[in-house]
Backbone bond lengths (Angstrom), bond angles and torsions (degrees), N, CA, C in turn:
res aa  C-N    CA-C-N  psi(-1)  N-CA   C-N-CA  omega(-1)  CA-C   N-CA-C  phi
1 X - - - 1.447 - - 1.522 109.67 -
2 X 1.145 113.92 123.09 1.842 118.06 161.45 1.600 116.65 -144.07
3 X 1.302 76.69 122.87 2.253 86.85 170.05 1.339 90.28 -131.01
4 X 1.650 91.57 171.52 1.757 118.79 -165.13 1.931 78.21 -93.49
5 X 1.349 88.74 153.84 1.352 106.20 -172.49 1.830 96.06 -136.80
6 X 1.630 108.13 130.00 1.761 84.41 -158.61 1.584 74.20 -171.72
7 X 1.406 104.91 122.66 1.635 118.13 -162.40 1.225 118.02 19.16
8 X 1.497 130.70 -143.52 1.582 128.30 148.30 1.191 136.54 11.22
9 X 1.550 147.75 85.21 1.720 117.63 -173.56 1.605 80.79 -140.83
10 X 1.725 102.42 158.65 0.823 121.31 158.74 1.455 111.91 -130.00
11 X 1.460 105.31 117.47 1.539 115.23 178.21 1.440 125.75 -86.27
12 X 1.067 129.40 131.23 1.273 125.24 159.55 1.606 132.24 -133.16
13 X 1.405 97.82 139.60 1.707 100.55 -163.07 1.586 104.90 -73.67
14 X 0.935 125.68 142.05 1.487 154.54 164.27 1.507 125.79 -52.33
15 X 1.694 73.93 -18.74 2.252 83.77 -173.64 1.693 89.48 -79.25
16 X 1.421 137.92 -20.86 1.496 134.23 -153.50 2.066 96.68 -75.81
17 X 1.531 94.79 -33.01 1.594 82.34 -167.84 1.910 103.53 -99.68
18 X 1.663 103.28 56.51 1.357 89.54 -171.45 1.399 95.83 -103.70
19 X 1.472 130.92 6.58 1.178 133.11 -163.79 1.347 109.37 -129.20
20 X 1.916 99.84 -4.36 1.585 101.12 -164.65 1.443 92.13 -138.16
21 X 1.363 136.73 70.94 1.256 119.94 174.88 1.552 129.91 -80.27
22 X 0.871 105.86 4.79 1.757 114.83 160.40 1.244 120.53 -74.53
23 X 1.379 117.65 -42.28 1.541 136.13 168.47 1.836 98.16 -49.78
24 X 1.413 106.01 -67.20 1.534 96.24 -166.63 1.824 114.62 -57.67
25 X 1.251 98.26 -25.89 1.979 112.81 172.44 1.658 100.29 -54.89
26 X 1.612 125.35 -62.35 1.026 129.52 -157.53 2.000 99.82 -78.35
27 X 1.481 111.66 -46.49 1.182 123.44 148.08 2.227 118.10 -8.60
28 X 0.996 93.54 -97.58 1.763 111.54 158.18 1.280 111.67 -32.95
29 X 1.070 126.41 -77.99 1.582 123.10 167.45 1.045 161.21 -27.34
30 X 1.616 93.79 -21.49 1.565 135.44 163.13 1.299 122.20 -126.89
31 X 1.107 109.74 30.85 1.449 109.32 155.67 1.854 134.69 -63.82
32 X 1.320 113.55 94.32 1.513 119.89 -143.57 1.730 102.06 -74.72
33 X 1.482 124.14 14.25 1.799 127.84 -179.58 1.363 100.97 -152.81
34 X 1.115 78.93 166.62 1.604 90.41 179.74 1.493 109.54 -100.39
35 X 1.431 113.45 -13.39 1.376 125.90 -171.61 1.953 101.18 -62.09
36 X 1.526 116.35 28.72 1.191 112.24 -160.07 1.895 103.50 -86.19
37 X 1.517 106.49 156.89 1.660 99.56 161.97 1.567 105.29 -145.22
38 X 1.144 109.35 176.37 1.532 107.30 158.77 1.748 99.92 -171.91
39 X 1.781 94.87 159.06 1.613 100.36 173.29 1.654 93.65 -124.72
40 X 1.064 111.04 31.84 2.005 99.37 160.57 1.144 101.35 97.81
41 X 1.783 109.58 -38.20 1.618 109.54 -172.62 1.932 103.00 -104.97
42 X 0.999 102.06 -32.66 1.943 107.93 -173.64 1.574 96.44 -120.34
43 X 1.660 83.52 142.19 1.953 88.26 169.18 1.732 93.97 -127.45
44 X 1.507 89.73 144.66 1.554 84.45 178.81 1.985 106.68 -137.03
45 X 0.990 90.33 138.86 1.753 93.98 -161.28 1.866 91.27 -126.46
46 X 1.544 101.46 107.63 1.092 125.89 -160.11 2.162 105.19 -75.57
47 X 1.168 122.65 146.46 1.743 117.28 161.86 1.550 100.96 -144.32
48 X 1.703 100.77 139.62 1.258 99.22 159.73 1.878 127.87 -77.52
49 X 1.223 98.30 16.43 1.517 92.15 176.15 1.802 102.00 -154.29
50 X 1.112 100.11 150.96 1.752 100.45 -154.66 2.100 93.98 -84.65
51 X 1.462 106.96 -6.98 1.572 105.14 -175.96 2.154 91.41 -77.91
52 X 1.066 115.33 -26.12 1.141 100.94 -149.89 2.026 104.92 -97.26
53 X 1.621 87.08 -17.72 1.896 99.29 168.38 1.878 99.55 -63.81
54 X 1.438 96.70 -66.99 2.157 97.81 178.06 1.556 106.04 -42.57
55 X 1.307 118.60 -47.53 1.427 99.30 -176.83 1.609 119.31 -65.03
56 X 1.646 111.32 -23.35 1.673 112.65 178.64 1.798 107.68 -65.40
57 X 1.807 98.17 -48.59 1.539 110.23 -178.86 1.811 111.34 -44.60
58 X 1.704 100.70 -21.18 1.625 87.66 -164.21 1.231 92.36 -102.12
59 X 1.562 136.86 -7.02 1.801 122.91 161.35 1.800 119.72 -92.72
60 X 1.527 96.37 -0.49 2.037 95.81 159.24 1.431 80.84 -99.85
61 X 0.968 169.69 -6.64 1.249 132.51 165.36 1.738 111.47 -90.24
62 X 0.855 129.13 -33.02 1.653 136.11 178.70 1.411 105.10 -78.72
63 X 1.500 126.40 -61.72 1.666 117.10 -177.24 1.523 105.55 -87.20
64 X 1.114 109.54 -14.43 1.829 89.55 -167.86 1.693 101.58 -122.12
65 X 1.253 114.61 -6.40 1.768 106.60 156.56 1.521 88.25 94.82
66 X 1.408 157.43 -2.93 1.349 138.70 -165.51 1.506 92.71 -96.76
67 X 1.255 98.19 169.71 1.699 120.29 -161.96 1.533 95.72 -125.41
68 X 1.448 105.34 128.13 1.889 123.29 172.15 1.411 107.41 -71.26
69 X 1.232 139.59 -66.07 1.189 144.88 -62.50 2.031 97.27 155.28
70 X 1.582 118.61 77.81 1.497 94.62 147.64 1.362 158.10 -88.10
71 X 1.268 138.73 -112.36 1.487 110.53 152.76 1.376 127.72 -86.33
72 X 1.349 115.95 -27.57 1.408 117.64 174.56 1.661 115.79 -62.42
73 X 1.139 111.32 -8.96 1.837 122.58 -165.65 1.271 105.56 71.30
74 X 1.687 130.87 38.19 1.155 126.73 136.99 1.458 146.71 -61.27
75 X 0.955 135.87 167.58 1.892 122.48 162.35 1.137 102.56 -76.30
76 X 1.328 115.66 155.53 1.216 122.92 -170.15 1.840 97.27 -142.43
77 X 1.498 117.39 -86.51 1.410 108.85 -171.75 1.542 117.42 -90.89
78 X 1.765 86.43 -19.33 1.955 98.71 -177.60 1.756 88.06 -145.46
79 X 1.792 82.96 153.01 1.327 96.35 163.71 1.605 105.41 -140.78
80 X 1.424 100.79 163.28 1.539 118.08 175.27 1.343 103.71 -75.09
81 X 1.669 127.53 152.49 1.326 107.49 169.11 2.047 76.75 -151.83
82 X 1.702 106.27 118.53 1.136 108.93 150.09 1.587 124.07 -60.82
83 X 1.344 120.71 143.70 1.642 112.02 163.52 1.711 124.17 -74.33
84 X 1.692 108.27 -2.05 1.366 108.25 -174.21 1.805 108.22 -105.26
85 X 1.531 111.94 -39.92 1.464 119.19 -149.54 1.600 83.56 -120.49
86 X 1.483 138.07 -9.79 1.360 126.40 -163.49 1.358 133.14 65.07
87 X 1.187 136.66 -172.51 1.769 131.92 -172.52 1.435 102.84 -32.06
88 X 1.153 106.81 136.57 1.721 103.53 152.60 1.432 127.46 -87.34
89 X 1.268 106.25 8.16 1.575 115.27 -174.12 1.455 111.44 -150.31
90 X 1.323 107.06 136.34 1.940 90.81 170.33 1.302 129.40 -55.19
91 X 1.260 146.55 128.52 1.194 157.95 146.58 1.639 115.12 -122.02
92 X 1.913 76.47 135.74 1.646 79.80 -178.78 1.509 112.34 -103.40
93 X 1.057 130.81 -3.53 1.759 128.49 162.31 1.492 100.90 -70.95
94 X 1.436 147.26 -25.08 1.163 121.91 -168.25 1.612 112.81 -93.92
């Protein structure tokens, strides 16, 4: 796996829409930058400011059903990934 990692990203694994492939259609479609990448397995949808990645995290979680955040305060379907300090949260797929 390799994506460009470049201030702000929000990653998300690919294994989430293996059960939901309409989600990943509607997913794609709304991608709100262009700062976008992917290698088939990670998509990463780039922001220059970390208020405006949480605001994307809170419309895949409301229109597209994926989960930030489970109970332990792990990653779960997406994670944040600064370009300076790395994940902001544990995840173990990334």
């Amino acid at each position: 796996m390799a994506i460009l990692i470049e201030a702000f990203n929000v990653i998300v694994n690919d294994d989430v829409f293996t059960e939901m492939l309409e989600k990943r259609k509607l997913f794609l479609e709304t991608i709100p930058t262009k700062a976008f990448c992917s290698d088939g397995l990670l998509y990463r949808v780039g922001f220059m400011d970390s208020r405006y990645a949480y605001d994307y995290i809170n419309f895949l979680e409301q229109e597209i059903g994926l989960t930030y955040l489970e109970e332990f305060k792990n990653s779960k379907d997406i994670v944040i990934v600064n370009m300076l300090t790395g994940p902001t949260t544990n995840c173990t797929w990334f």
